[in-house]
C-alpha positions as CSV (number, residue, x, y, z in Angstrom):
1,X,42.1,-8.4,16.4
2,X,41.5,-4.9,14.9
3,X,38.6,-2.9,16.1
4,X,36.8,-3.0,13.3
5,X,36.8,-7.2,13.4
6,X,36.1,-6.9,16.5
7,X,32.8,-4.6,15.9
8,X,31.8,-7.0,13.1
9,X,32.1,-10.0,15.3
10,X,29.9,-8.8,18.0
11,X,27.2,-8.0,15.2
12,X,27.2,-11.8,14.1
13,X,27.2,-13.1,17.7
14,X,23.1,-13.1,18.2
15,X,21.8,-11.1,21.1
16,X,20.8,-13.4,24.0
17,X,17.6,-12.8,25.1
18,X,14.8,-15.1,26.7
19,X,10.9,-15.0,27.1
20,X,8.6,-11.9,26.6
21,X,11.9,-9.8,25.6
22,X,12.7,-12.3,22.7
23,X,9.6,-13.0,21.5
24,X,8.8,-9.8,21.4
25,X,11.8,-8.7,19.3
26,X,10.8,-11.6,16.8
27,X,7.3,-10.2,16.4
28,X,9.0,-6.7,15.9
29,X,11.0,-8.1,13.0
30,X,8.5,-10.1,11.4
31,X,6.3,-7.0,11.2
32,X,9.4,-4.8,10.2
33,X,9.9,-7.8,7.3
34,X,6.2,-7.5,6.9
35,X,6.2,-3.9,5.9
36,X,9.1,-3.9,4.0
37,X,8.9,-7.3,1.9
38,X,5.7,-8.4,2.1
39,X,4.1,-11.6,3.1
40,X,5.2,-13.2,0.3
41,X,8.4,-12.7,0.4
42,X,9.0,-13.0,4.1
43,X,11.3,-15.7,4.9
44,X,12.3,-17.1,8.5
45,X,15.6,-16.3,8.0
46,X,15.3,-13.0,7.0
47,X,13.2,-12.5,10.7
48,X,15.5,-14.7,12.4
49,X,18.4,-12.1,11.2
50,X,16.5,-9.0,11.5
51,X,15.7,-10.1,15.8
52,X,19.1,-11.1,16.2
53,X,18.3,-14.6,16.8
54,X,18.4,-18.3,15.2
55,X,16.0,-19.5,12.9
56,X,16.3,-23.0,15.1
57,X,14.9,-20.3,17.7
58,X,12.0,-19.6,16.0
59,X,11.2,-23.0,14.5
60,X,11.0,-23.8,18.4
61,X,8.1,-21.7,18.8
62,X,6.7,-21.6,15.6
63,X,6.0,-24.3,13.0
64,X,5.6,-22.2,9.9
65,X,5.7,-18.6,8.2
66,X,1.9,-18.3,8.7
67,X,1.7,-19.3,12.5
68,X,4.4,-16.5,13.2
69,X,2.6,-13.6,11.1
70,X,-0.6,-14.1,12.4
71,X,0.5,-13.9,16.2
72,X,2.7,-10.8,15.2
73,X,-0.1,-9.2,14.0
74,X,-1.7,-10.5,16.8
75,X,0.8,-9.3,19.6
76,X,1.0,-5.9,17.4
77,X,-2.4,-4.7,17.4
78,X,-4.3,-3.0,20.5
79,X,-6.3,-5.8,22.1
80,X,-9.7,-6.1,21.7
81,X,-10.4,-7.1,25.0
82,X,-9.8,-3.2,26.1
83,X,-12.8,-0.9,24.8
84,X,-12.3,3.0,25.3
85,X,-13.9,4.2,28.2
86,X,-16.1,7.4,27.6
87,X,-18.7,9.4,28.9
88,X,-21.0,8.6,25.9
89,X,-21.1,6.2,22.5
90,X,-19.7,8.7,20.4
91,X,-16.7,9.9,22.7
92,X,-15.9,5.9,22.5
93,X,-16.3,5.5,19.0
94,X,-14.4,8.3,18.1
95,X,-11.4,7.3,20.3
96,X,-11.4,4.0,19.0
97,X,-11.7,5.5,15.7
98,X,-8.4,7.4,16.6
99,X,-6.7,4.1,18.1
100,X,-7.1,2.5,15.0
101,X,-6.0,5.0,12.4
102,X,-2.7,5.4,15.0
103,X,-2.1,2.1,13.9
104,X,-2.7,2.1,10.6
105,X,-0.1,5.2,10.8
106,X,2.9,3.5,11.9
107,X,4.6,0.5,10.7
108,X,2.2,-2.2,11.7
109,X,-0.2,0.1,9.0
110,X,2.1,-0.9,6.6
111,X,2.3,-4.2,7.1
112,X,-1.3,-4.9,7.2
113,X,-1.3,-2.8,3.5
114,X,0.6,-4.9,2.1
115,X,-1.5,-8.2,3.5
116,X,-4.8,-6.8,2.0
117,X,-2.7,-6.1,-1.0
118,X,-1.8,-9.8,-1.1
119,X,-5.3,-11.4,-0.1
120,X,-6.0,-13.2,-3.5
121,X,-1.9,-14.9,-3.3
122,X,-3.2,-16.6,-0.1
123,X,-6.6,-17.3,0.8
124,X,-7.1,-19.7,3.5
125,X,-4.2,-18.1,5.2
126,X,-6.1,-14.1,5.0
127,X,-9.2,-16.1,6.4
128,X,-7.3,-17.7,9.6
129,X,-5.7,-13.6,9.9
130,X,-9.5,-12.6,9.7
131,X,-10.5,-15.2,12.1
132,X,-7.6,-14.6,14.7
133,X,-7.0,-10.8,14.4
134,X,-9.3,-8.6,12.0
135,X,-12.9,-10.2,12.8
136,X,-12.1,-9.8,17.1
137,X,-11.5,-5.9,16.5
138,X,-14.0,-5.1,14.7
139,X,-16.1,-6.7,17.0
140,X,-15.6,-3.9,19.6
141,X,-17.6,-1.4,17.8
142,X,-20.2,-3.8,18.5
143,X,-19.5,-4.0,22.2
144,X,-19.1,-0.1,22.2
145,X,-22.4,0.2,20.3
146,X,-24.1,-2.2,22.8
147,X,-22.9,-0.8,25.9
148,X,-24.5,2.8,24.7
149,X,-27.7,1.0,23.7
150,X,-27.8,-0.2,27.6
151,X,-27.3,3.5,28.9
152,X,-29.9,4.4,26.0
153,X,-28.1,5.6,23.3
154,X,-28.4,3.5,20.8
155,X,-31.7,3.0,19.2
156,X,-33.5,-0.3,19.9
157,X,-32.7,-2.9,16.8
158,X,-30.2,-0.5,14.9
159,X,-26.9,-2.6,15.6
160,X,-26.6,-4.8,12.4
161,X,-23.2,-6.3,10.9
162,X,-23.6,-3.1,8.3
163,X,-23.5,-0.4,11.4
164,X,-20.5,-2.3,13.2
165,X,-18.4,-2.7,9.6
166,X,-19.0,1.0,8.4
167,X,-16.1,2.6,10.7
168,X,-13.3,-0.2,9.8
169,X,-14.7,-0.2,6.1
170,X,-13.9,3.4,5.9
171,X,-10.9,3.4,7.6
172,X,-9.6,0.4,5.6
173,X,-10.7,2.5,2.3
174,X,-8.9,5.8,3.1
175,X,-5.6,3.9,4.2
176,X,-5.7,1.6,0.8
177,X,-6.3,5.0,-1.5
178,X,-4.1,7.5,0.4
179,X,-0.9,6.5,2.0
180,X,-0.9,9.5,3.6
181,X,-1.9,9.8,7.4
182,X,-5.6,9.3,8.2
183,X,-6.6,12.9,9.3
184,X,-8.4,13.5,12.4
185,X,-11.2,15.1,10.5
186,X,-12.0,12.4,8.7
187,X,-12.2,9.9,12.0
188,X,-15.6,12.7,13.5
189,X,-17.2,12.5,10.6
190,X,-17.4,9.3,10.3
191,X,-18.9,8.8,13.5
192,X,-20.7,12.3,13.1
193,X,-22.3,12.0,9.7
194,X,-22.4,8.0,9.1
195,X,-22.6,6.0,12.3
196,X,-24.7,8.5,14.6
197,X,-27.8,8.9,12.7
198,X,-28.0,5.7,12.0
199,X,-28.1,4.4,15.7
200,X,-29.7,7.2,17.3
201,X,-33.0,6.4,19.5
């Protein structure tokens, strides 16, 4: 056997890998597929190539396309069971402000783009990726906002479903208009000029 059969032979053989360290190279392909392809044109075997793996593998873990995505997403997004830890409200909403744009920077930004861009194809599946991944982040700013109103800085009765949706609204609006990367500028005054005066006591 020539070296060059050889070489192509071990790139059909799939990687054997178990657990956390195959399940997490599945969730890196599907968002890979995800930014490339779109949702719509993801297929299982197209993520069962791009891990390395089986699609028999995946089907073992996962029932269907949508299942799959929405714990990729899930698995590739800072949890939102970890809020910044600061030394005042807008320290923490500005670093959160930071995480997120991060994100939206690299290739899991791309992959959510190109969800939103594909929310009327697929409606009850964008509302079970609301329920399960977008809804539980946004809900830290809330958190953040009422941990400073318990230290006092945050105005009695100013935390409304408005004030907690203004930093991902913005965010979400800058990354769907400009591709390019969400400047640091931009992040401050959002928190500086929108979110502050409306929340201060």
């Amino acid at each position: 056997m020539t070296a060059d059969v050889q070489s192509t032979a071990v790139a059909r053989t799939p990687v054997r890998r178990r657990g956390q360290a195959l399940e997490q190279a599945i969730f890196d392909a599907v968002i890979e597929q995800l930014a490339n392809v779109g949702y719509a044109n993801l297929t299982m075997d197209a993520v069962a190539a791009t891990a390395h793996t089986s699609k028999a593998v995946i089907y073992r873990r996962w029932s269907n396309k949508a299942e799959l995505v929405v714990d990729a997403l899930d698995n590739a997004l800072p949890s939102p069971d970890e809020l910044p830890e600061g030394d005042s409200v807008r320290e923490e909403l500005i670093e959160l402000m930071r995480e997120k744009a991060a994100v939206l920077n690299s290739t899991v930004g791309r992959a959510v783009q190109t969800l939103l861009a594909e929310i009327d194809r697929d409606r009850p599946f964008m509302g079970i990726v609301n329920d399960r991944v977008f809804a539980p982040r946004q809900d830290v700013f809330r958190r953040i906002l009422e941990r400073g109103a318990a230290r006092g800085e945050v105005r009695e009765g100013s935390i409304s479903p408005l004030v907690v949706g203004i930093g991902p609204a913005m965010l979400v609006q800058r990354f769907l208009s400009d591709p390019s990367p969400v400047p640091d500028d931009l992040l401050v005054s959002v928190v500086d000029d929108l979110i502050l005066p409306l929340i201060r006591p």
